[in-house]
N, C-alpha and C positions, 0 to 999 in steps of 0.2 A: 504494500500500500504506500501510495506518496503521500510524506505526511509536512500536512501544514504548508503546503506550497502556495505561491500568492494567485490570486484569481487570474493576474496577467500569463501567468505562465499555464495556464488552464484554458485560457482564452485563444492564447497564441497556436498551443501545441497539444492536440489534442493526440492524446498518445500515452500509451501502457510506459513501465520504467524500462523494460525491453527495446522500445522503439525512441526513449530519450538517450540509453544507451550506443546504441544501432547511430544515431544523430551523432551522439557526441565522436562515436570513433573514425563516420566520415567525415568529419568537421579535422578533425586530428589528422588525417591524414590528406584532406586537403593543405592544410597549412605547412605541415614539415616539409623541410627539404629533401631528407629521406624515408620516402614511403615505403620501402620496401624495409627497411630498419627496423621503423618504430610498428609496421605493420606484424612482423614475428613476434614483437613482445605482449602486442595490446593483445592476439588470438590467444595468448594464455590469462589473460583478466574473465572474471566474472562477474555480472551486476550483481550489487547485493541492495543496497536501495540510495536514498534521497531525501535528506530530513533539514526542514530548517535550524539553521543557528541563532537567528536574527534578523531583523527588517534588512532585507537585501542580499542574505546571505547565505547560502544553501552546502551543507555537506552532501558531496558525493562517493558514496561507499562502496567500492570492490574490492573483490579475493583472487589471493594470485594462488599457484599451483603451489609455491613452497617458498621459504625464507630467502632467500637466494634470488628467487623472481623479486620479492618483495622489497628487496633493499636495492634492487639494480633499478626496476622500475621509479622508486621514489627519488633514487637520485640523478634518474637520467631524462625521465618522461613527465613528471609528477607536474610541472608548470603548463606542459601542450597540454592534459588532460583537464587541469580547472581554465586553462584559455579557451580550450574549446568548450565545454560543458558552460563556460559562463555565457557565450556567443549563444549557445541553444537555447539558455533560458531565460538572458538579457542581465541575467544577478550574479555576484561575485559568488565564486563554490572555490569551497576545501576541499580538497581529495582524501576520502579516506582510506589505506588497505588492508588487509588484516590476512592471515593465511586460512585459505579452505578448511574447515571442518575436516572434511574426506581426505586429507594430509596428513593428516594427524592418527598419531599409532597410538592406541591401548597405553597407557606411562609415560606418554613424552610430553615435554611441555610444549605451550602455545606457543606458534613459532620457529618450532626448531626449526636447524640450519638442511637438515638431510631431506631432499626428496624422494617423492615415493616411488620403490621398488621398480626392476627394469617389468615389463609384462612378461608374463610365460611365452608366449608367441614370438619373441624378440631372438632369435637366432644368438645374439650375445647375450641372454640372461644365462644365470649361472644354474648348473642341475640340480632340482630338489632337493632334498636332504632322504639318504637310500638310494638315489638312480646310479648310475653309474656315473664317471667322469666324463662320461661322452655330452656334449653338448649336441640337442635335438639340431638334426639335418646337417650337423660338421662332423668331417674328422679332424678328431686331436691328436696329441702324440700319446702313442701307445696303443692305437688301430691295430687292427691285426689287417688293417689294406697295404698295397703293395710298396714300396721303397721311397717312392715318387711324391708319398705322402709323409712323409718322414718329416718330423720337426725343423722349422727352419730358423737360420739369425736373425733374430727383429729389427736391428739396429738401433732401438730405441734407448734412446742416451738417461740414463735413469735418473740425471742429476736436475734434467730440466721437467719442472712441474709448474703447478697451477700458484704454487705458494710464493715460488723465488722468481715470479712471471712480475715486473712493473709495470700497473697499469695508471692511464691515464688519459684524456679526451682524444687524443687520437686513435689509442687501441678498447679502447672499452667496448665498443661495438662486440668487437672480432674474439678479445676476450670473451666477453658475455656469453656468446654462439660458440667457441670451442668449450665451453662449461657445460654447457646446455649438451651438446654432442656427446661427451663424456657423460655425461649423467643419463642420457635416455638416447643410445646412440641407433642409427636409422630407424626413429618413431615418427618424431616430429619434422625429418627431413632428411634428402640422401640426392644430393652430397654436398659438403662446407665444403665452399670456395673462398679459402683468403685472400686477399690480393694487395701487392703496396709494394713501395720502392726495398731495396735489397736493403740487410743488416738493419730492420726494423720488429726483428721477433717474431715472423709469420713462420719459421724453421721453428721456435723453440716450443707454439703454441702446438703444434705437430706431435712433437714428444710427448708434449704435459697429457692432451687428449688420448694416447698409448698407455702412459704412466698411470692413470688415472681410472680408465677401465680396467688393466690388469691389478690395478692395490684390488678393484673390488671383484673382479672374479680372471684367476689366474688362469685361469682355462683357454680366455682367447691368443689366439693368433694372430696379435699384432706382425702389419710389417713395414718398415720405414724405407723409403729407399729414393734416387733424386731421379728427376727424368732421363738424366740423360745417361746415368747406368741405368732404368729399366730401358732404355735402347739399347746401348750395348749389349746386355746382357739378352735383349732379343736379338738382335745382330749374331754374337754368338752361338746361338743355341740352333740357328740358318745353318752357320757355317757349320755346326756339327751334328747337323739332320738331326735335333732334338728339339722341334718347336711343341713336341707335343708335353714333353718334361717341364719346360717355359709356361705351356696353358694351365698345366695341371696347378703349378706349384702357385699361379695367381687367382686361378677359378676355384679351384677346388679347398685349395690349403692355407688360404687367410680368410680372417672374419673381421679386420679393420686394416684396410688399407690407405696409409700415406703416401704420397706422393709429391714431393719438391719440385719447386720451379719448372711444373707440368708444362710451361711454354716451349720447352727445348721441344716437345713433342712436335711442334709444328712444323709441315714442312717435311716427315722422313712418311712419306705414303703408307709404307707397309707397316711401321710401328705405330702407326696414328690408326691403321684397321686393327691390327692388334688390340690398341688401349682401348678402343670401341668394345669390341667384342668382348673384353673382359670387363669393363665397365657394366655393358648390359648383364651381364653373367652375374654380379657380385650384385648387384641393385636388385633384381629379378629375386636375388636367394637372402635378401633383405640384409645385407652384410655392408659395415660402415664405408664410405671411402670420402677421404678428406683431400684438398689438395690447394697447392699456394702457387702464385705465379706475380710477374712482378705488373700486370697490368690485368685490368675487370677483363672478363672472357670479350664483351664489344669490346676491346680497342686492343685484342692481342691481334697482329697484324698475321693474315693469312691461314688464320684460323676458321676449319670449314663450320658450317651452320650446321652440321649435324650435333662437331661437336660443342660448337655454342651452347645450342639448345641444353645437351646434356651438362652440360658448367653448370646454368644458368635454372635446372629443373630443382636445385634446391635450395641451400640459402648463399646467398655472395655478402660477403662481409670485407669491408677494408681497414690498413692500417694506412693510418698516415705517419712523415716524419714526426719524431715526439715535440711535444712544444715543451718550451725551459723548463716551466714544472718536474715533467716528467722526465727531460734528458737529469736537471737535478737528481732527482729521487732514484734512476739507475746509478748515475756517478755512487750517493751513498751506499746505493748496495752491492756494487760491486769493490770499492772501499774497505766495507764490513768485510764482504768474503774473503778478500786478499789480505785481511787484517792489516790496511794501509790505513792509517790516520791523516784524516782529508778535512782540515778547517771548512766551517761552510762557508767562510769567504772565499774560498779556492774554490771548495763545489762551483758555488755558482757565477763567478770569472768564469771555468769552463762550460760549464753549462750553457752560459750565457752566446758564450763566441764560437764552442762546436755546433753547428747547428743542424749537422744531418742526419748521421742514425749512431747506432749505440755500440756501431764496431768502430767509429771515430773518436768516441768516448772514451770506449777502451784503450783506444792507443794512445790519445793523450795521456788517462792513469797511467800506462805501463810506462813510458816515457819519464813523465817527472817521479814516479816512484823510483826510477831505475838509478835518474839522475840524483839523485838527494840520496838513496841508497850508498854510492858509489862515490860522493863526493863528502858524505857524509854532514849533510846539510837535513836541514828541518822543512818539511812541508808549507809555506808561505804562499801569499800571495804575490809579494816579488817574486820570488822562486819560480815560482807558474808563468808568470809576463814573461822571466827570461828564459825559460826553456822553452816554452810553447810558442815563441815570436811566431814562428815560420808556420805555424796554425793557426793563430789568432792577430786578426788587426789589431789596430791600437785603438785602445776605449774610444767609442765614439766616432769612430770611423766607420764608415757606411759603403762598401763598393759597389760601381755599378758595372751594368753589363758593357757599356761604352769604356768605362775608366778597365777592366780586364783586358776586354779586345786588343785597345792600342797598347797596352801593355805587353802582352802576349805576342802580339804581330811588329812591335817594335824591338821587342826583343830578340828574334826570329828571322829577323828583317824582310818580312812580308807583309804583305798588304791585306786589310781586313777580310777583301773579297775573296784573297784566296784562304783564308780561316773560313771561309763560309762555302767553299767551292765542294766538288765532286772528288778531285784527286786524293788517291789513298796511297801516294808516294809517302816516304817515311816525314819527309820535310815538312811536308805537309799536315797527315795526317796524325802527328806527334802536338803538335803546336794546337790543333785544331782539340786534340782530347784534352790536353792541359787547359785550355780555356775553359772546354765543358766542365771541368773538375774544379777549376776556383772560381767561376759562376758558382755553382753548387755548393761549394763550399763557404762562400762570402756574399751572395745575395738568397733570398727566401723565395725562389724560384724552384717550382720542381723539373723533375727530367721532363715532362712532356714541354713546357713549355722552355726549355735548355734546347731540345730536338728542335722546335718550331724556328728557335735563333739562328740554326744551321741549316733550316732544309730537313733537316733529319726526322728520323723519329725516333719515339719515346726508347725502345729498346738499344739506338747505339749513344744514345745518350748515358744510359746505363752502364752499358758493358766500358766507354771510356772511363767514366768515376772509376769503375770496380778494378779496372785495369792500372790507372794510375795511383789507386789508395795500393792497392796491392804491390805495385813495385818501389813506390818513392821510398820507403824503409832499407830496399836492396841494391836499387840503384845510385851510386853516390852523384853523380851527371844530372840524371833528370830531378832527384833533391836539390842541386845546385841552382838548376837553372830555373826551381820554382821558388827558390829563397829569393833569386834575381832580382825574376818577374816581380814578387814582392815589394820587395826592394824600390823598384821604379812607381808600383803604387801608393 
């Protein structure tokens, strides 16, 4: 029953709480910016009712599925639901949420943190108490099936979980949805697609969703592995007339499959019918599959619409680069874990001026830990300005894409145009990556809009960062001639 509502909203809206419900959540999803986000989390709300507080002022009460929904909800969605709900009724409203009744176990208090139970039906629920160790419709290890079925290496890295995971407005999304997957994995959808520029944690969310279903039932057959060894390793198995070994051990012999920087997959014909076919195979037998790539399935270049569609048939979730807060809050825990003592005014100097992902971060820590280690010096905030120069502008210094280019191409002694040309001669195409990489690294531009500056796109925008973060520690030349470039800025 609606109670105590004002005559105007009787007048206005004639309609059960179901259908002011129903309003509010297309109102909400008119207004956000991502629909398909807030749209996964509102499908697990339920109406519960609608009571006045006060002249003008209406509570609106829903139940989420578990504690977990309940606390991500309130502090991520909690404003779109009283902006829209207040829009339906024309009155300010409170959001109220409280956890389901039908959540709740026999003993446990209101609230708890633990959701409920995987379903019997769930191919990964774990076997009754008396059945065997055989999980209904798999084989596990210790089958009396043939060899082919034999236990395989998970690769699952056991250090990275849900707890030592930093989260923050960029990744909370993608968080939220690998929890959700670990917790009730292919119910509520199959398959998590993460997506977002490299060394942003879309690798480490992978494990934790691995780590996380086996703490609760060891029985599954996690398997972790990056696209471009499941090509090889298809490649292989061609060359030694055993593709059937290859199908077996992916159709048959896992019941959560990872999959790393699925984009390599694009582009090798036979290993993209491949990943199809066992994709439909693992979906079909209701078995998880998770998988990260460094752009949304629209915008991975040359990527067919069949397998679009199958990306895109369950949930896509992105990470973005961290913002300070959150590159902060990783510096201190990785800090903590290295038992390095990091002033927070060092924290956040770097923080402040690394601004990409959190394997940059890391190399800074390792860097001035190494330096002050080694010289026997105290962790400072001078300390950090002079070690880190050749990473960090100077306070207050802002670069732009204009101020790198002439930089870069004077340094070089080339001309912008041809920083921006076609030729992949070394002359060129060295000069042209170093650009892309202190763009990236000194303005708040992402790789697609890096690519657009060159003609290019989003992916070799990419591969030059990754390629120059990765050598400048081993090349003394090309760290030289980026201190330079510096230098000139």
């Amino acid at each position: 029953m609606l109670t105590l509502l004002s005559p105007d909203f009787h007048r206005n809206y004639s309609m059960n709480q179901q259908n002011l419900w129903a309003s509010t959540y297309s109102q909400i999803l008119k207004d956000h910016p991502d629909a398909n986000a807030v749209k996964f989390w509102l499908d697990a709300l339920s109406w519960g009712k609608a009571e006045r507080l006060g002249p003008g002022k209406v509570r609106v009460c829903l139940t989420a599925p578990n504690n977990y929904y309940l606390k991500f909800i309130e502090s991520t969605f909690k404003q779109d639901i009283e902006t829209a709900a207040g829009k339906i009724l024309g009155e300010s409203c409170e959001l109220f949420l409280e956890v389901s009744r039908d959540a709740m176990a026999p003993g446990t208090t209101e609230g708890r943190a633990e959701s409920p139970p995987l379903p019997d039906l769930n191919p990964l629920a774990p076997p009754a108490e008396g059945e065997s160790d055989r999980i209904p419709g798999i084989s596990v290890p210790g089958s009396t099936r043939d060899a082919r079925h034999a236990p395989i290496q998970d690769n699952v890295d056991s250090t990275l979980n849900f707890d030592n995971y930093i989260v923050g407005p960029s990744n909370q999304f993608a968080y939220a949805s690998a929890f959700s997957t670990a917790e009730n994995p292919a119910v509520q959808f199959n398959p998590l697609f993460i997506y977002g520029p490299p060394a942003v944690g879309k690798t480490h969310l992978l494990h934790a969703i691995a780590n996380h279903i086996k703490k609760r039932n060891p029985h599954i057959r996690a398997y972790f592995i990056s696209a471009e060894a499941f090509v090889n390793e298809f490649i292989e198995s061609l060359q030694h007339k055993q593709p059937g070994a290859f199908r077996a051990k992916y159709r048959e012999n896992v019941d959560l499959l990872l999959i790393d920087d699925v984009q390599f997959i694009v582009g090798k014909d036979r290993s993209e019918e491949e990943f199809i076919h066992t994709f439909n195979t693992l979906v079909n037998l209701k078995k998880m599959i998770v998988l990260t790539s460094d752009q949304a399935p629209k915008d991975i270049d040359g990527l067919e619409e069949r397998i679009r569609t199958r990306f895109e048939m369950g949930l896509v979730a992105d990470i973005r680069t961290p913002e300070i807060e959150t590159r902060i809050a990783i510096l201190r825990a990785m800090a903590e874990s290295d038992d390095i003592y990091l002033p927070d005014e060092v924290a956040t100097f770097i923080g402040t001026y690394v601004r990409d992902t959190a394997r940059s971060l890391r190399g800074a820590l390792v860097k001035l830990q190494q330096y002050a280690s080694l010289t026997g010096s105290e962790i400072t905030l001078e300390l950090a300005k002079q070690v880190l120069q050749s990473s960090i502008p100077e306070e207050g210094q802002e670069y732009t894409v204009d101020m790198i280019m002439t930089a870069v191409s004077k340094h070089f002694n080339l001309k912008i145009k041809d920083l921006k040309g076609v030729s992949r001669a070394k002359n060129f195409s060295l000069p042209r990556q170093i650009a892309m990489f202190l763009i990236r690294r000194y303005t708040n531009l992402g790789f697609r809009e890096i690519g657009q500056i060159f003609g290019k796109d989003h992916s070799t925008a990419v591969h030059a960062h990754q390629k120059i973060e990765a050598e400048i520690e081993t090349d003394p030349e090309l760290r030289k001639n980026i201190e330079t470039i510096r230098e000139q800025l």
